[in-house]
VEXDREN-2710 file (C-alpha; in Angstrom, 1 decimal):
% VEXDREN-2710
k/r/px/py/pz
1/UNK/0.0/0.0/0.0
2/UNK/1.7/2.9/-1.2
3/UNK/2.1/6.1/0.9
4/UNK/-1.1/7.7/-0.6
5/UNK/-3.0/4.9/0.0
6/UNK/-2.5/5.3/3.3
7/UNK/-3.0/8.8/3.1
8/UNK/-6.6/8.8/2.0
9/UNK/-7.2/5.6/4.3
10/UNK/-6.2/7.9/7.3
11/UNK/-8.5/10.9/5.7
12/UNK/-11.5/8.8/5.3
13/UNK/-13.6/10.5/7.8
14/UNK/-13.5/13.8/6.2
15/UNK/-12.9/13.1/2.2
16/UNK/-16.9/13.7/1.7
17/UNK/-15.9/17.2/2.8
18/UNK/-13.3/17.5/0.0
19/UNK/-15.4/16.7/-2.4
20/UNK/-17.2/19.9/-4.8
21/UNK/-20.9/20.3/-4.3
22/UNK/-21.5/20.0/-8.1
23/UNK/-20.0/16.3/-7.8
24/UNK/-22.9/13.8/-6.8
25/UNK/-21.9/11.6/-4.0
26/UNK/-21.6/8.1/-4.7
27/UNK/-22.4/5.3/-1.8
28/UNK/-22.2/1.4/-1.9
29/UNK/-25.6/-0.5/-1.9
30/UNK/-25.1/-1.6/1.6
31/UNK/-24.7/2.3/3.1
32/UNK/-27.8/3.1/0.6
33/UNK/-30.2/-0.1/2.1
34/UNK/-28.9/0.6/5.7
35/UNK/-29.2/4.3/5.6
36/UNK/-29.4/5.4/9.4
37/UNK/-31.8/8.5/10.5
38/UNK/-30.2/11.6/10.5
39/UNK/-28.6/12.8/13.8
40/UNK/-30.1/15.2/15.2
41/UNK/-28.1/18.6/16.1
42/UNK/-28.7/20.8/18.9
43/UNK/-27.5/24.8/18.6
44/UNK/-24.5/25.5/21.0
45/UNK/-22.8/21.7/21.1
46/UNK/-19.1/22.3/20.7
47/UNK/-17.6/21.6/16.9
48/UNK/-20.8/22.1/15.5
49/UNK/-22.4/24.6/13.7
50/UNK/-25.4/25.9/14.7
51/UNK/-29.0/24.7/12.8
52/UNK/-31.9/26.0/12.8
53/UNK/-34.6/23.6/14.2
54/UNK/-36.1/21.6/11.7
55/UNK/-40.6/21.2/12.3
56/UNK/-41.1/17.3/12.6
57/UNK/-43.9/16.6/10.8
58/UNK/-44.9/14.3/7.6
59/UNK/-42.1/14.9/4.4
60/UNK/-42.4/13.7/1.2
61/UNK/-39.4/11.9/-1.1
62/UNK/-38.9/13.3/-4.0
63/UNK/-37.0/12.3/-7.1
64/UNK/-34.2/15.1/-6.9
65/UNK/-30.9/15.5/-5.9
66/UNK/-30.0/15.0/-2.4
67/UNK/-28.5/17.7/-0.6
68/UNK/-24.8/17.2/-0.5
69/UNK/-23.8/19.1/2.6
70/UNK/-26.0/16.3/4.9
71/UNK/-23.2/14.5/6.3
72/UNK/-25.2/11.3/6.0
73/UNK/-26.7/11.8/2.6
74/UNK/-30.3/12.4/4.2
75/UNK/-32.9/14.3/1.3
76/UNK/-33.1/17.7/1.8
77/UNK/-36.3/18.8/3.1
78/UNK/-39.1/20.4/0.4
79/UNK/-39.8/23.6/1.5
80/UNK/-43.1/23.8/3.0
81/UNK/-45.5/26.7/2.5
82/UNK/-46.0/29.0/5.4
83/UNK/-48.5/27.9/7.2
84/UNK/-51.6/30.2/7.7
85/UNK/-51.5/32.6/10.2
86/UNK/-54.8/33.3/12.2
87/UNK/-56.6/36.5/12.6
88/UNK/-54.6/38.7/14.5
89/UNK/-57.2/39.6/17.3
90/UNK/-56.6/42.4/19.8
91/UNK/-57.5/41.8/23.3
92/UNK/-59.6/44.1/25.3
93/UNK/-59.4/44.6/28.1
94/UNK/-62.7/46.1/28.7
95/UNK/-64.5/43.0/27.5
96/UNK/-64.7/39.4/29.0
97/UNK/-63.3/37.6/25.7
98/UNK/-61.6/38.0/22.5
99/UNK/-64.2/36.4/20.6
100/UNK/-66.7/39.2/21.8
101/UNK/-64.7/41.9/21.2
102/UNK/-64.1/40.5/17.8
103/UNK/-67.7/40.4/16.7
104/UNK/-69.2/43.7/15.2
105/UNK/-71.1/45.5/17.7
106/UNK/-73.9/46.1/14.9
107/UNK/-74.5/42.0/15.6
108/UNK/-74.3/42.0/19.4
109/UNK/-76.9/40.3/20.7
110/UNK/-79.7/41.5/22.3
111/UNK/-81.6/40.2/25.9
112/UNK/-84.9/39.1/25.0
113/UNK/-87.7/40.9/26.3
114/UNK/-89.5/39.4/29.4
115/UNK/-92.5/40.7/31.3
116/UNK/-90.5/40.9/34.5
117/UNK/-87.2/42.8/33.1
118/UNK/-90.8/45.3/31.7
119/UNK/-92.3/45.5/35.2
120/UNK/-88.9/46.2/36.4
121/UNK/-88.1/49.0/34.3
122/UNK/-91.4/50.5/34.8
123/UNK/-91.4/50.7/38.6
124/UNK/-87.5/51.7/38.9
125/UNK/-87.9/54.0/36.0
126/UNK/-89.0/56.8/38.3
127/UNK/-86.0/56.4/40.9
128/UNK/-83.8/57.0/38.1
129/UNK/-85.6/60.0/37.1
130/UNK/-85.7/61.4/40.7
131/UNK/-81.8/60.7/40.6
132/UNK/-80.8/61.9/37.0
133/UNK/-82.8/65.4/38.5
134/UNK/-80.7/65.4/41.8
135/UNK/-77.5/64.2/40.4
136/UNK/-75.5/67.5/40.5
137/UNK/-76.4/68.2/43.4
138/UNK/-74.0/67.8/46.6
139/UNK/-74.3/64.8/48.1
140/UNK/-75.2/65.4/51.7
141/UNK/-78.4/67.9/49.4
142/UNK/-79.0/65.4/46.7
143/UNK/-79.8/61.9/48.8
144/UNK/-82.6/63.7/51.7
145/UNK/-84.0/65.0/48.4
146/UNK/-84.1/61.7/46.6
147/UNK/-85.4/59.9/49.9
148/UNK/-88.3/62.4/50.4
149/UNK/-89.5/62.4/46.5
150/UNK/-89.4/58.7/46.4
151/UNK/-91.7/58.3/49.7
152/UNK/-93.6/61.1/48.5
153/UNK/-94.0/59.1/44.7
154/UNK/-94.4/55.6/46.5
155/UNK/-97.4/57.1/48.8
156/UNK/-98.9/58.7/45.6
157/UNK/-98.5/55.2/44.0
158/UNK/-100.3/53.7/47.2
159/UNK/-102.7/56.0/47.5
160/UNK/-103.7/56.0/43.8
161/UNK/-104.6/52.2/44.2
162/UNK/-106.3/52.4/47.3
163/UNK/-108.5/55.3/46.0
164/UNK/-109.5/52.5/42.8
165/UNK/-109.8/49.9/44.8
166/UNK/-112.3/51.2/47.4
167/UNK/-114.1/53.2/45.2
168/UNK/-115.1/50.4/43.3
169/UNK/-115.7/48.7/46.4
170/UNK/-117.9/51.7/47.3
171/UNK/-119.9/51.8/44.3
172/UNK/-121.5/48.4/45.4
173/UNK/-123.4/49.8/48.2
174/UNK/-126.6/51.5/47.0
175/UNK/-126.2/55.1/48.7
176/UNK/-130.1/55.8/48.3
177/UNK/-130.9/53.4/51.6
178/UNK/-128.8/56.6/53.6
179/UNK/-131.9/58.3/53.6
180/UNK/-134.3/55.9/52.7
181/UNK/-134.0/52.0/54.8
182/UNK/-135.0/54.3/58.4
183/UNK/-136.8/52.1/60.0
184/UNK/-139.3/53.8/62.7
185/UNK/-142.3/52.6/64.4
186/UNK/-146.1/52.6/63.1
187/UNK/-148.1/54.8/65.0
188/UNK/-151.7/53.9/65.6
189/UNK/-153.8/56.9/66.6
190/UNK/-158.0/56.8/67.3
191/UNK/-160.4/58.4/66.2
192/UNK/-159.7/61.7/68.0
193/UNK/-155.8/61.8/66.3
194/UNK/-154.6/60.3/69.8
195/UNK/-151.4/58.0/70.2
196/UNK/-152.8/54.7/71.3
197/UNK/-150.1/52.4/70.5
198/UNK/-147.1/51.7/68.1
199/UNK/-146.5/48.3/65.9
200/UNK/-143.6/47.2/63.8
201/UNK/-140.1/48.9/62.9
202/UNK/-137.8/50.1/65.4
203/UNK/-138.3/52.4/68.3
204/UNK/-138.0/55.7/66.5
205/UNK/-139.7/58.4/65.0
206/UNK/-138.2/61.1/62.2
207/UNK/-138.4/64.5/62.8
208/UNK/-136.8/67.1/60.6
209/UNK/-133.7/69.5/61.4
210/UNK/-135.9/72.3/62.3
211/UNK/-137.7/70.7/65.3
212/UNK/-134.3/70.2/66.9
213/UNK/-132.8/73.3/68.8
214/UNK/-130.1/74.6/67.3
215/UNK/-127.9/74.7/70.8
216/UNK/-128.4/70.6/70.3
217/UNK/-126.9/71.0/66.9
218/UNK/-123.9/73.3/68.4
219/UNK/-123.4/70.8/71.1
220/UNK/-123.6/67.7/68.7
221/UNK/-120.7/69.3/66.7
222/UNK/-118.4/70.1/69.1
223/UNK/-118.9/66.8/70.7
224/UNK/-118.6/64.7/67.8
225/UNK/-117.4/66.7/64.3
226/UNK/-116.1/70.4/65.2
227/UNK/-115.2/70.5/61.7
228/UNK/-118.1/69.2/59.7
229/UNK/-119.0/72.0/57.2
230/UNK/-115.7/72.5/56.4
231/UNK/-114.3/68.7/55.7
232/UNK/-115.5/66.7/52.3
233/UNK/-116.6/63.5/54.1
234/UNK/-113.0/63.0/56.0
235/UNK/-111.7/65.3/58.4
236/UNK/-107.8/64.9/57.8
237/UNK/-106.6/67.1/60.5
238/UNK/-108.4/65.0/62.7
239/UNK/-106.6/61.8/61.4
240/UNK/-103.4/64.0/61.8
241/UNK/-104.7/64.3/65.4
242/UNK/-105.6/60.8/66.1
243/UNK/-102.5/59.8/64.9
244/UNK/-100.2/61.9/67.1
245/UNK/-102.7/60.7/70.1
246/UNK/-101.5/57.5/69.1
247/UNK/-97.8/58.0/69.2
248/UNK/-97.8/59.4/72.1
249/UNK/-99.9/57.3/74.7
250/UNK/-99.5/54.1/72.6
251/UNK/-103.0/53.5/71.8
252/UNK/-106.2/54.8/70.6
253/UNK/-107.5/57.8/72.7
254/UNK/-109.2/60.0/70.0
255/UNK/-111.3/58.7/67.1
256/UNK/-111.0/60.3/63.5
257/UNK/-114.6/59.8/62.6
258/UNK/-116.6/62.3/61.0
259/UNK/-120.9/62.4/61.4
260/UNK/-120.5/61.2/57.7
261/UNK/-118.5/57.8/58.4
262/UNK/-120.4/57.1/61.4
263/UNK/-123.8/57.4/59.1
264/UNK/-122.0/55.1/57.0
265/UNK/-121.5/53.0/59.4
266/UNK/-124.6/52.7/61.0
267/UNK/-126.5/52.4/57.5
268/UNK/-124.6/49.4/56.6
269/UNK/-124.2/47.8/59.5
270/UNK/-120.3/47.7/59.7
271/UNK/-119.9/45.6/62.8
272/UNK/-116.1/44.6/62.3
273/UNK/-113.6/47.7/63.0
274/UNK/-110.7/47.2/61.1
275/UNK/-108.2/48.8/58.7
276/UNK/-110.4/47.1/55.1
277/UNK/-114.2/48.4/56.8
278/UNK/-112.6/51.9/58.0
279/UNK/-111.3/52.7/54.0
280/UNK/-114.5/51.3/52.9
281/UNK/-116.1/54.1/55.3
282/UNK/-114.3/56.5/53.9
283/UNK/-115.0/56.0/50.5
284/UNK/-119.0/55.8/51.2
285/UNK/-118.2/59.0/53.3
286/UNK/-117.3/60.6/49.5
287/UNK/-119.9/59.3/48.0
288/UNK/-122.9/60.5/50.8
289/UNK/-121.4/64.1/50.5
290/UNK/-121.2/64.1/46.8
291/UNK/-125.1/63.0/47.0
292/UNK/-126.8/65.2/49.6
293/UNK/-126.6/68.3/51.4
294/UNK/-124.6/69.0/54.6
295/UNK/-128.3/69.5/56.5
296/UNK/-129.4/66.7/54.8
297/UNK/-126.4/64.3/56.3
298/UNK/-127.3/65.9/59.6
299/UNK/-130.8/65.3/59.8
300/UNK/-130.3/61.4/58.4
301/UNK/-127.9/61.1/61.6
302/UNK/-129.8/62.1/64.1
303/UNK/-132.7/60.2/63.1
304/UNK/-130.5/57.1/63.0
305/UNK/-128.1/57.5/66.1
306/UNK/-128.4/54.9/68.8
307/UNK/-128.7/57.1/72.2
308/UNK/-129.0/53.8/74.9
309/UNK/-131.8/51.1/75.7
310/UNK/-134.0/50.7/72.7
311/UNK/-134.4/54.8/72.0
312/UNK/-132.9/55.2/68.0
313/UNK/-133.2/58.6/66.9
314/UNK/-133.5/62.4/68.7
315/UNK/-137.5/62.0/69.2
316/UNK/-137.1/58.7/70.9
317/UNK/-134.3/59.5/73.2
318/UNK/-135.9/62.8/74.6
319/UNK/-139.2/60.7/74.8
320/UNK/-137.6/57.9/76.3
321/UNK/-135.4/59.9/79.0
322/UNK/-137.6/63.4/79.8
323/UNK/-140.6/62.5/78.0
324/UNK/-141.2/65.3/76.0
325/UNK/-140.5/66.4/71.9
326/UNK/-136.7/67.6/70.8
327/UNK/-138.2/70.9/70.4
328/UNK/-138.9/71.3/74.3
329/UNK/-135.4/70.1/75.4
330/UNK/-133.5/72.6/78.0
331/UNK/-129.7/73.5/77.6
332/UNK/-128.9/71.2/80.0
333/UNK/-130.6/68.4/78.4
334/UNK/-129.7/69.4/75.3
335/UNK/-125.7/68.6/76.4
336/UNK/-126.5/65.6/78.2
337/UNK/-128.0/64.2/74.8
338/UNK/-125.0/65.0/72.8
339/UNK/-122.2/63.9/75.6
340/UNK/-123.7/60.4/75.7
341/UNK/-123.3/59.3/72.1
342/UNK/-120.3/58.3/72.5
343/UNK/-121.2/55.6/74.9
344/UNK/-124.9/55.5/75.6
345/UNK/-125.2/52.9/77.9
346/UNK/-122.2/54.0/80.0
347/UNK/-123.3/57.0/80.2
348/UNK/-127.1/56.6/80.4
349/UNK/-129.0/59.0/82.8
350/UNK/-131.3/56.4/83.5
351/UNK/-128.8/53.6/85.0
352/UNK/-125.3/56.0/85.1
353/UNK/-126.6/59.8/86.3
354/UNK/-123.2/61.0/87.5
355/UNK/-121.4/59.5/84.6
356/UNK/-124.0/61.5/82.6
357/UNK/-123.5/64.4/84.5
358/UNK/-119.5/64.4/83.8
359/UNK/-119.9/63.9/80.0
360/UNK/-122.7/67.1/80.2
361/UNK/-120.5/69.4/81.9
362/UNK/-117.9/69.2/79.4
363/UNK/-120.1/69.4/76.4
364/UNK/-121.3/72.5/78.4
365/UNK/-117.6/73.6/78.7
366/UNK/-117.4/73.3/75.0
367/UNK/-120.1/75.5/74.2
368/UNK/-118.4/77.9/76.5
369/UNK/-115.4/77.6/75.2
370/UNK/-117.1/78.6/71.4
371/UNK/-119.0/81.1/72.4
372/UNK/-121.6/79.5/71.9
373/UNK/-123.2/80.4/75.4
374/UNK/-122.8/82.8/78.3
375/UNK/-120.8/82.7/81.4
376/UNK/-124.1/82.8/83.2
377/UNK/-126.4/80.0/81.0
378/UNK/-123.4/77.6/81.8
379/UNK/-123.3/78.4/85.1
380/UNK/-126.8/77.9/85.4
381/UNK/-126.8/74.3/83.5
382/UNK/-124.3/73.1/85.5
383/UNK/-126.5/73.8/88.3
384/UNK/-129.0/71.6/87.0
385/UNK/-129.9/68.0/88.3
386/UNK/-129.7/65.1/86.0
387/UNK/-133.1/64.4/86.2
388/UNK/-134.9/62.4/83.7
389/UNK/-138.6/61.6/83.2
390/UNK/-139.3/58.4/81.1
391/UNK/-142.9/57.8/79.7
392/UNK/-145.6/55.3/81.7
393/UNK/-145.2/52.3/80.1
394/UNK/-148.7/51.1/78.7
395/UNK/-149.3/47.9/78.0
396/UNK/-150.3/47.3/74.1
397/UNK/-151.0/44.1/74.0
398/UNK/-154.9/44.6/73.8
399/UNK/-157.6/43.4/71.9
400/UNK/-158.0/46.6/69.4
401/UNK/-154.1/46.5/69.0
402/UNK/-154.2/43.0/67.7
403/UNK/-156.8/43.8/65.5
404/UNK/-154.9/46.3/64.0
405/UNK/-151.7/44.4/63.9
406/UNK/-153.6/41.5/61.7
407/UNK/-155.5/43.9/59.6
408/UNK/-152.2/45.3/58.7
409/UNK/-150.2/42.0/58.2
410/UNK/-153.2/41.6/55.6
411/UNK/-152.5/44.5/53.7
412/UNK/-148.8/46.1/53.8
413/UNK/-146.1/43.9/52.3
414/UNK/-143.1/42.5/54.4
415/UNK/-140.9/45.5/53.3
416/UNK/-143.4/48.0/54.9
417/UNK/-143.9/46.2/58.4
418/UNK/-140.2/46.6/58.5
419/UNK/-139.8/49.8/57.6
420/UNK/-142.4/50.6/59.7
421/UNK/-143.3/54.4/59.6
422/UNK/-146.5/55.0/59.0
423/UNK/-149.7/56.6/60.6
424/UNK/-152.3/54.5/60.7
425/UNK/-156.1/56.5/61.6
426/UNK/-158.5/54.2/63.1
427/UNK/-162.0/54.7/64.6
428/UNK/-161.1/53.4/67.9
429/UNK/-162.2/55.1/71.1
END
């Protein structure tokens, strides 16, 4: 072996490097068949050059020339096409996700409408009015403000539905039977126009505002409704009133009750006293002063009051306790009458005369007070007794009674023994 021989023996490992790159390498059949994978290189590792990092991934053999700087004659790799580069999509910050900011705001959807997001709108959307009108406004201004016109709007609200609800409720009642559904005793008289016995109805007996004395209408009104020609039906400075009463001895020491509600009242019976029949009042208050006069209303009540025992009515109370017509009543009977509505069998003169008496001398303080009467007529009144005078009872049970009673049950209908009322002329003796 000569001394090149040995030369290129000892050379082997880098004569592929000698060789041009327009030369095509030849190998034997065995390094073609057993054709190891290429070595993989890392950038930095000493002696090597560094390359840049090849994508694994499918290739593709092709028929051309392999690349001759491979130290292991591997194919070059065909150059792949970029690969597609996705939207570029900014991120805001402002919104939850790319994908939403990415989507055109013409497209955004929408909330579908419900009834509750409606009802919800609707009652906020004042609140948001009272605070877009109070929102430049300081602070310590703006939210006493905003507090006081949303009570103000909610009571407005309230008050709104209340007035629909119990004026409906009102308008069931037929306000005619106010003046009409009295029911009063039959009088039978004889032949000489002589009283000799009453049938049906109820222990009373209408007589008009002008056989009453007016002092008995002053001391009515100061007793019970100081304010009635100048309220609609509801006195609201006396629910003011009643209310502060309220609050400050923790129950209910003063009513709020006008002569109107208490007509109400008695017309329709209301037994139950409670928050529903007291609005329900009120509303048929309304109504009975929209229908009839102030004198009216007054007569109607004081033919219908309950004054104690079975007297209903001023002619049967001042029959039933003195014995005598409204017209003849005294001062001091007069405030006696009116100071005992308010409890007529507590303060009877029949069974309670010194409970009478108290109630009497402050109606007659009242009327003082107004000017109603003189320093000397209530000293004199006070003076006064309580002394009553109730009518002989007579028995009517009688054989000329009863043959009224079933000559009437023959003719009148039901509704008119009820109602009673009438003046029935017999020849009787």
């Amino acid at each position: 072996m000569g001394a090149d021989d040995k030369s290129r023996k000892g050379n082997a490992s880098s004569w592929r490097e000698r060789i041009p790159d327009a030369q095509p390498v030849s190998r034997a059949k065995s390094a073609r068949r057993k054709r190891q994978p290429p070595r993989p290189s890392y950038p930095g590792l000493p002696g090597e050059e560094p390359r840049p990092a090849v994508i694994p991934g499918p290739t593709r053999r092709t028929a051309g020339p392999r690349d001759s700087s491979s130290p292991y004659g591997a194919p070059s790799p065909r150059p792949r096409k970029a690969p597609r580069s996705a939207p570029q999509v900014e991120y805001d910050e402002e919104k939850a996700t790319p994908e939403r900011s990415s989507r055109p705001s013409g497209k955004r959807r929408k909330p579908g409408f419900t009834i509750f997001g409606a009802l919800w709108f609707v009652l906020t959307m004042p609140f948001r009015f009272i605070g877009a009108l109070t929102r430049n406004i300081r602070w310590f201004i703006s939210w006493p403000l905003r507090i006081l016109l949303s009570v103000s709007f909610v009571g407005i609200v309230v008050g709104a539905i209340l007035v629909f609800l119990y004026g409906t409720i009102s308008n069931r009642y037929d306000i005619s039977e106010v003046k009409s559904n009295i029911p009063e005793r039959t009088v039978i008289l004889d032949r000489k126009n002589r009283t000799i016995g009453t049938l049906h109805g109820e222990n009373r007996r209408r007589v008009p505002l002008q056989e009453v004395p007016p002092i008995f209408i002053d001391a009515l009104l100061l007793r019970e409704d100081n304010r009635f020609y100048d309220h609609g039906g509801v006195d609201w400075i006396g629910v003011g009133r009643a209310v502060a009463q309220v609050i400050k001895h923790k129950r209910a020491t003063q009513g709020a009750s006008t002569l109107t509600m208490q007509l109400a009242k008695i017309t329709y019976n209301h037994q139950e006293r409670n928050l529903h029949s007291k609005l329900t009042e009120v509303a048929l208050a309304k109504r009975i002063e929209a229908t009839y006069s102030k004198d009216e209303i007054l007569e109607t009540y004081i033919n219908r009051i309950f004054w104690g025992h079975t007297f209903l009515g001023i002619a049967a109370a001042s029959r039933g306790y003195y014995d005598k017509e409204p017209r003849d009543l005294s001062l001091s009977e007069c405030a006696t009458l009116a100071g005992i509505i308010y409890g007529p069998n507590d303060f009877s003169p029949l069974k309670h005369p010194e409970e009478a008496r108290k109630v009497r001398d402050i109606v007659l303080g009242l009327l003082k007070d107004a000017g109603k009467i003189t320093e000397v007529q209530y000293a004199a009144a006070l003076a006064e007794p309580i002394v009553t005078h109730p009518p002989q009872s007579r028995s009517e049970e009688n054989y000329a009674m009863d043959l009224v009673r079933r000559e009437l049950d023959a003719i009148l209908e039901e509704e008119d023994i009820r109602l009673g009322g009438l003046v029935v002329h017999t020849t009787l003796d």
